[in-house]
C-alpha positions in Angstrom: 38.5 32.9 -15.5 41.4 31.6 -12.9 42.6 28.5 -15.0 44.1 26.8 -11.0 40.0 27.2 -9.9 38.3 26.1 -13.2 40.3 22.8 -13.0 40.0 22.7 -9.0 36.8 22.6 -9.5 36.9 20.1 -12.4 38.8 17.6 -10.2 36.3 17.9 -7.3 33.2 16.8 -9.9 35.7 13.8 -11.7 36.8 12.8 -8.0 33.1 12.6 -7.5 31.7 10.8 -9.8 34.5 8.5 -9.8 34.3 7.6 -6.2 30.7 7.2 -7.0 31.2 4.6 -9.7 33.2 2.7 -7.3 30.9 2.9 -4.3 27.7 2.0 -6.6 30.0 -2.1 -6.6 29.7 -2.4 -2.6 26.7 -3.2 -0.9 25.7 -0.8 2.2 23.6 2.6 3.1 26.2 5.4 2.2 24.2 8.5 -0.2 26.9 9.3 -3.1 27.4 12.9 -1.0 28.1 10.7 2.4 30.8 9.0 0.7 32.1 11.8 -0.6 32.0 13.0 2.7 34.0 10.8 4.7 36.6 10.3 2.0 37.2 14.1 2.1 37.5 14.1 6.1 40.2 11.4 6.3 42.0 13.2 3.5 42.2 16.1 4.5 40.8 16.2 7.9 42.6 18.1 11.1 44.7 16.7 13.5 47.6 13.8 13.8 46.0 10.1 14.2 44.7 7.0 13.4 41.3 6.6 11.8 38.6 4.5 13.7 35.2 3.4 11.9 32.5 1.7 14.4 30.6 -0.7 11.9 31.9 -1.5 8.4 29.4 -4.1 7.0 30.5 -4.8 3.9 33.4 -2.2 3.5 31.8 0.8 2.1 32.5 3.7 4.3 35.7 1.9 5.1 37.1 1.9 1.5 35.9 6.0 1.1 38.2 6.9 4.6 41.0 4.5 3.8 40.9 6.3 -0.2 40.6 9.6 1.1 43.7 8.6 3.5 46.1 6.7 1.2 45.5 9.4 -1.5 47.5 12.0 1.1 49.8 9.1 2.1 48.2 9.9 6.1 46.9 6.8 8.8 45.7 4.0 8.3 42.1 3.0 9.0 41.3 0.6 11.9 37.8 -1.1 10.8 35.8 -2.2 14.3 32.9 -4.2 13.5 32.4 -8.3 14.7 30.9 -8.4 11.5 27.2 -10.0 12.2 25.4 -7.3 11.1 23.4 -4.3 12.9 20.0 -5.3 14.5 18.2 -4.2 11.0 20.2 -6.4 9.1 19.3 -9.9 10.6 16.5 -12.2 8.8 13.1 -10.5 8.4 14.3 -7.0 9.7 13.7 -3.6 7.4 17.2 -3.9 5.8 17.9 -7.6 5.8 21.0 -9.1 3.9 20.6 -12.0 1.9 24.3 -12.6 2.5 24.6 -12.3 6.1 21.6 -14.5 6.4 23.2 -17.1 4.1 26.7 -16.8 5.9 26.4 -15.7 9.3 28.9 -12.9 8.9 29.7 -9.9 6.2 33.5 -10.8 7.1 34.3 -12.6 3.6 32.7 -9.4 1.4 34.6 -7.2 3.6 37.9 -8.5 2.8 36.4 -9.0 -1.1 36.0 -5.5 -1.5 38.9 -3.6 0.2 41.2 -6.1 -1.7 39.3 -4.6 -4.8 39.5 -1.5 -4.1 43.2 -1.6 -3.8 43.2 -0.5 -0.1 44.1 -3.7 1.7 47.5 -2.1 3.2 45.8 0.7 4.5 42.8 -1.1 6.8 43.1 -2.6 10.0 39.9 -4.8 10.9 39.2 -5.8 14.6 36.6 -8.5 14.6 34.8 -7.1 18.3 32.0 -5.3 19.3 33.1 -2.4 19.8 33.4 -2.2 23.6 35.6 -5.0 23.3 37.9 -3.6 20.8 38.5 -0.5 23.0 39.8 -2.5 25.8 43.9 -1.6 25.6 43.3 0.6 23.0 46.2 3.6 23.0 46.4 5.5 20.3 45.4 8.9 19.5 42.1 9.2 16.5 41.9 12.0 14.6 38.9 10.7 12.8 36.1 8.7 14.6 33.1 7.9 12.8 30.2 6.1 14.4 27.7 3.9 12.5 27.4 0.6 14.0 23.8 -0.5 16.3 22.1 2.8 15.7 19.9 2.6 19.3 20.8 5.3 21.9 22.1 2.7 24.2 24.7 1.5 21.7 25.5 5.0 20.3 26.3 6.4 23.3 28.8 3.5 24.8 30.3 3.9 21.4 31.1 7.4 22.0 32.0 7.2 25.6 34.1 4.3 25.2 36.0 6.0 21.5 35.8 9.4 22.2 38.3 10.0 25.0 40.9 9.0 22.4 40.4 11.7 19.5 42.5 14.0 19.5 42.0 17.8 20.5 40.6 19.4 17.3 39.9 15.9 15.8 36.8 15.2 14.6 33.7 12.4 15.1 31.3 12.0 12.2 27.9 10.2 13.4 25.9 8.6 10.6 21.7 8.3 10.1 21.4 11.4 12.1 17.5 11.6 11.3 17.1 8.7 10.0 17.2 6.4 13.0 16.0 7.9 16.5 18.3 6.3 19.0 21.3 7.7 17.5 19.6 11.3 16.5 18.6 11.4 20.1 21.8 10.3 21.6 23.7 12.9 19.0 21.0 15.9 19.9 21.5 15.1 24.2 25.4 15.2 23.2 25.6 18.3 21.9 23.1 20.0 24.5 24.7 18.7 27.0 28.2 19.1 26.5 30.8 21.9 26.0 33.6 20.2 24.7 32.2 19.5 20.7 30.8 22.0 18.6 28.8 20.5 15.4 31.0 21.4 12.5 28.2 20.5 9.1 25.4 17.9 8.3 25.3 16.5 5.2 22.3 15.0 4.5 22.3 12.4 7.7 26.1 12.9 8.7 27.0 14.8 11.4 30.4 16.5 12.1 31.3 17.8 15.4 34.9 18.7 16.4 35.7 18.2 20.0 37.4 21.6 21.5 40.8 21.9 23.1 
């Protein structure tokens, strides 16, 4: 046995189940595997740029890029969200929160639980919707990742407005592919339709694409 391979290997499954542990303290819809995921991508992910989330909730997926990120000493992650929840979070909807209910806004957990995880430095939040937060916007994204209003309105002005900025041979993730049909739909058209991304992996709901020089 290739002692370098055994203990590759061994710090894949402790970096797993570690990032687990840590993800099962914040609130939010990321599978174990999606987190995994996303922290992998911003680690170790291809091109030179900033990292741009659409829709952080509570900080979940934000504290898996910006660990992933600060672990190879790369970008920061810029954290685009206005912070009063996705349709399916407001009172009486499938996924309601009891704390954006009570407060209005996810804002104050946000902060709670980047500061926990020890990656503060490393996020920068916009409080916009998202095609506010574009406006101005210059700099190049190597890692875009799209989970805010999942309808195929929203999904698709989050892409057009985001995407011109990623990089050649950077990357957009899309999350809830399958799970919610405005965004599978918009993500299936996308790909039919166009000829500069190629899908890259799914993973259980997340969908990779690269976009092509």
């Amino acid at each position: 046995m290739d002692a370098d391979i055994f203990l590759y290997k061994l710090k894949t499954i402790l970096t797993y189940l570690d990032l687990a542990q840590r993800m099962s303290e914040i609130e939010g819809y990321l599978l174990d595997i999606h987190a995994y995921t996303l922290m992998i991508l911003a680690n170790e992910g291809p091109g030179s740029g900033v990292i741009v989330e659409i829709g952080s909730f509570m900080g979940k997926s934000t504290t898996c890029l910006a660990l992933g990120s600060k672990s190879a000493h790369r970008e920061p992650v810029y954290a685009v969200d206005h912070f009063t929840g996705s349709p399916e979070h407001q009172k009486g909807a499938p996924c309601e929160s009891a704390d954006l209910v009570e407060h209005g806004t996810t804002y104050h957990r946000f902060q709670e639980n980047i500061e926990k995880a020890g990656i503060a430095d490393y996020v920068r939040p916009i409080r916009a919707a998202s095609a506010d937060a574009v406006q101005g916007w210059n700099q190049p994204i190597r890692l875009l990742f799209i989970d805010g209003d999942h309808s195929y309105e929203a999904s698709k002005l989050d892409f057009e407005c985001w995407s011109p900025h990623v990089v050649p041979g950077g990357v957009i993730a899309f999350h809830d592919i399958g799970h919610f049909e405005g965004v599978t739909r918009f993500y299936n058209e996308m790909l039919r339709d166009s000829a500069s991304y190629r899908e890259v992996v799914q993973v259980t709901g997340i969908a990779v694409v690269e976009k092509l020089a």
